[in-house]
N, C-alpha and C positions, 0 to 999 in steps of 0.2 A: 756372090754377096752373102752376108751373111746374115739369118735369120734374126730375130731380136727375139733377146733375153727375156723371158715370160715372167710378169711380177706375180709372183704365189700368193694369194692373200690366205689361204690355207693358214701357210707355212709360216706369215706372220701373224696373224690372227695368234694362232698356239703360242709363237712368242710372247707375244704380249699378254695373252692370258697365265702363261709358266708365270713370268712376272708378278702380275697383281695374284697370284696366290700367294706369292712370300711378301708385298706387299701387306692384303688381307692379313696374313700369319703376323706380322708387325705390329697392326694395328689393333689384334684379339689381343696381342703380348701388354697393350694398355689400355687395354676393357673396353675397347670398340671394335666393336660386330657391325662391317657397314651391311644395310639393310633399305633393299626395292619393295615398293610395293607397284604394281600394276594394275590396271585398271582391265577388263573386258567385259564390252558389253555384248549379248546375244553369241550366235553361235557360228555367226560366218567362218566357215573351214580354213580359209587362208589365214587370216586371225586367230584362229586357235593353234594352230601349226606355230605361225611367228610368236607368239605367248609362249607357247611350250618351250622354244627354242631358248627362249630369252630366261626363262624359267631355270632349264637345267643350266644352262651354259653359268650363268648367278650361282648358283650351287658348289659347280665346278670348282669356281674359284673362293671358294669360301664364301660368298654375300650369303646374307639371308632374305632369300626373296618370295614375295605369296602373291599366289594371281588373287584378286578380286571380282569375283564372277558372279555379274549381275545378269536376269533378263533384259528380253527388247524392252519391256513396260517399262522399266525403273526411271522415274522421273527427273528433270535436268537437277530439280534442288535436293532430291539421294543425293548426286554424284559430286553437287558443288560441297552440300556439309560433311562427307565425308573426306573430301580432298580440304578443307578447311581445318578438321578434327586431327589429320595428317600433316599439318603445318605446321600444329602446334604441337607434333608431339617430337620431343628430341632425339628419339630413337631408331627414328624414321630418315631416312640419308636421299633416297629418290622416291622419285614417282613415276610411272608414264601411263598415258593413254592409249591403247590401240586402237587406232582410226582402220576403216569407218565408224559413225557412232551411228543410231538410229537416225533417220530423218528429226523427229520432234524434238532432239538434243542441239544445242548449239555448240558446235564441236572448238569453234573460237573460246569460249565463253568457260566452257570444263576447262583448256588445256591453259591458259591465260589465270584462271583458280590456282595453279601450283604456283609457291614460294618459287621465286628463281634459283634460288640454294639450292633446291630441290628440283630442277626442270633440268632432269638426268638425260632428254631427249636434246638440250639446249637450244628450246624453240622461242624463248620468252625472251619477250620487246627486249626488256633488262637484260638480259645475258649476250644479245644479237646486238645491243645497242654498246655492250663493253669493248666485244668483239670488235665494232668500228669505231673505237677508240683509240685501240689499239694496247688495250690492257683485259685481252680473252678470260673467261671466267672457267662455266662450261661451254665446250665446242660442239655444233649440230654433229652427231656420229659417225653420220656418212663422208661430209669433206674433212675432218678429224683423223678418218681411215686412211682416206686418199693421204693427206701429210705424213702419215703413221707409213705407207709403204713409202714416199721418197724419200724418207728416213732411213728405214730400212735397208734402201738398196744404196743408198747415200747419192742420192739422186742430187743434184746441188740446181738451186733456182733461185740464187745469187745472181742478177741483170738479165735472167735469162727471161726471153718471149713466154709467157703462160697464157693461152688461148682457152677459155669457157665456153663451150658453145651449152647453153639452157642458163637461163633466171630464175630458177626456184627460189620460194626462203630455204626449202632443205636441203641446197646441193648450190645449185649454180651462183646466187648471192654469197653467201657465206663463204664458199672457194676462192671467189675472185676476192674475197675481203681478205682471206686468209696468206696467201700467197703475196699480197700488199705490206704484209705487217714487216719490222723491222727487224730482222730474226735471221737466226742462218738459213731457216728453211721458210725466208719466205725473202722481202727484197725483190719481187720479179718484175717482169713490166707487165699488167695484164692487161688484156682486151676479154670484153664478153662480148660472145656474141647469140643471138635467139631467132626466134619465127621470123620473126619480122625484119631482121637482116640483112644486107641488098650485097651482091658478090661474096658470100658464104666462104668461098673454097678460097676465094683468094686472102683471107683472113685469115683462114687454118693454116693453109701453104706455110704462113708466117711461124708458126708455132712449133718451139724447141720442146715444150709441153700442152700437150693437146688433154683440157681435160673434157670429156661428152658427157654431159646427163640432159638430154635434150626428147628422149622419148620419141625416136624415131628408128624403127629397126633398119641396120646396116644404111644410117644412113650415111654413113664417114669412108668412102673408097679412098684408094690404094693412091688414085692420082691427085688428092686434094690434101696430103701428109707431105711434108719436108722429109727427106734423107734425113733419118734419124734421131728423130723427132720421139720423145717419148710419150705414148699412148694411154692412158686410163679410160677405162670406157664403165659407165656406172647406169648403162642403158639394161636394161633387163627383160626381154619377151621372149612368150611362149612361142615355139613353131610347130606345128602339127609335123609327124613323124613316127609312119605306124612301122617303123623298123625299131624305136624304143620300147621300153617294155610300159614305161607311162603313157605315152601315144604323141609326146611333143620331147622337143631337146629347148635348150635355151640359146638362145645368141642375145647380141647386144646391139648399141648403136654402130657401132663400128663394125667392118667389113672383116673380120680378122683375120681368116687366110690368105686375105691379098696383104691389109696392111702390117703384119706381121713380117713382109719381104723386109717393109721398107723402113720399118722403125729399127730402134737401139735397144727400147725397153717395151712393151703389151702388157697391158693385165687380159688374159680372159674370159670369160663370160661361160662358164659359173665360175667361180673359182680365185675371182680378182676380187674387186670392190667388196662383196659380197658380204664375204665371212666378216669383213674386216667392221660393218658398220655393226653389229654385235658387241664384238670385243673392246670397241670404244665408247659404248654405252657402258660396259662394265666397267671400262677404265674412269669414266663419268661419274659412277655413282661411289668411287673408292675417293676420286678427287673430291665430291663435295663432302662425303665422313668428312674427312680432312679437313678442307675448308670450315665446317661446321664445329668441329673440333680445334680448329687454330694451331694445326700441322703443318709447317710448311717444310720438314723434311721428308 
């Protein structure tokens, strides 16, 4: 049998971002410099790492992006008049917040403050509510990614079974919405499925595309995959591993060296979903210049 095809999200990631550089190079050619601004607050490490990343990666491709680096102290109504002062200003193309916020901040309350034009993470009612419309505005980045690689590999989910297993707003809602719309790359039949669930495996069985963001490590084996079934798995944890030089590796929801026998297609884990919910924040914040500027080629 043969092993399944590994989706690189590496490998599209840099696609997609070659892309929005001559994109960007387009839009400098008629005097728009699209432009992030970010939000952090305090100093949590994993958040400054994700900042940085999101930082250069905006550079890369030409945006003009600047972190916004507040202490813990800094009060809800700092962050709501500055993201207010940010709405109004037309130069200004995205926004995001790096979550966590302090406890005393209401972290609905700052991100629900940004313009939707502007909600370059595409978390706001309004951009979630076009989305099930069936007239997408911007897309959450992470199931964005996910459609960005079965494009990619020209994965077709025309009639086909799409299985969700997680309900997030930032992954498991939005994917099952996304794959509903009426599109070449969507058309599917979805089921979601979550915790709460009853016969799990007999659900996935069903699934020509299995997508996991459900925050359970490995918890998708080898015997609960359909023959050929293509795998995304957007599960992400730490495992202790003092044979690493950091002292942990990463894996995912899914079981990957078993279910790798049995699928067609695998993203993974690091190296799949990953890269790719980056590159579609930046694709995000080029669409709304655009949008904002009444571009529509």
């Amino acid at each position: 049998m043969m092993a399944a095809k590994i989706i690189d999200g590496k490998e599209v990631s840099n696609w997609v971002k070659e892309n929005l550089k001559k994109e960007v190079e387009r839009l400098k050619q008629r005097g728009i410099t699209p432009s992030l601004k970010i939000f952090l607050v305090g100093e949590n490490p994993a958040s400054v790492v994700y900042v940085g990343n999101k930082e250069k990666s905006s550079k890369n491709v030409g945006i003009d992006a600047e972190v916004l680096s507040y202490n813990e102290s800094v009060t809800e109504e700092e962050l709501l008049n500055k993201i207010k002062e940010l709405n109004n200003d037309p130069k200004v193309n995205g926004m995001i917040v790096q979550l966590p916020l302090p406890s005393h901040i209401d972290e609905d309350r700052v991100s629900l403050a940004i313009a939707p034009e502007k909600d370059v993470d595409g978390f706001h009612p309004h951009n979630l509510g076009m989305l099930l419309r069936g007239t997408p505005t911007l897309l959450p980045a992470t199931p964005y990614g996910v459609l960005q690689l079965l494009k990619y590999y020209s994965i077709e989910t025309q009639g086909k079974h799409v299985v969700v297993v997680g309900r997030s707003n930032i992954v498991g809602k939005p994917a099952s919405v996304i794959f509903l719309l009426k599109d070449k790359f969507g058309n599917a039949t979805v089921t979601v499925c979550h915790s709460r669930s009853k016969n799990l495996a007999e659900y996935i069985k069903q699934a020509d595309i299995l997508i996991v963001a459900v925050g359970k490590h490995h918890l998708i084996t080898k015997d609960m995959v359909k023959k050929d079934a293509v795998v995304i798995d957007v599960g992400i944890h730490r495992v202790e591993d003092p044979t690493k030089k950091r002292g942990y590796r990463l894996e995912g929801d899914v079981k990957f060296d078993e279910v790798k026998e049995i699928a067609s297609y695998i993203t993974p884990v690091p190296g799949g979903v990953g890269p790719m919910t980056v590159a579609m924040l930046l694709q995000n914040v080029v669409n709304a210049a655009k949008l904002q500027n009444g571009i529509t080629d």
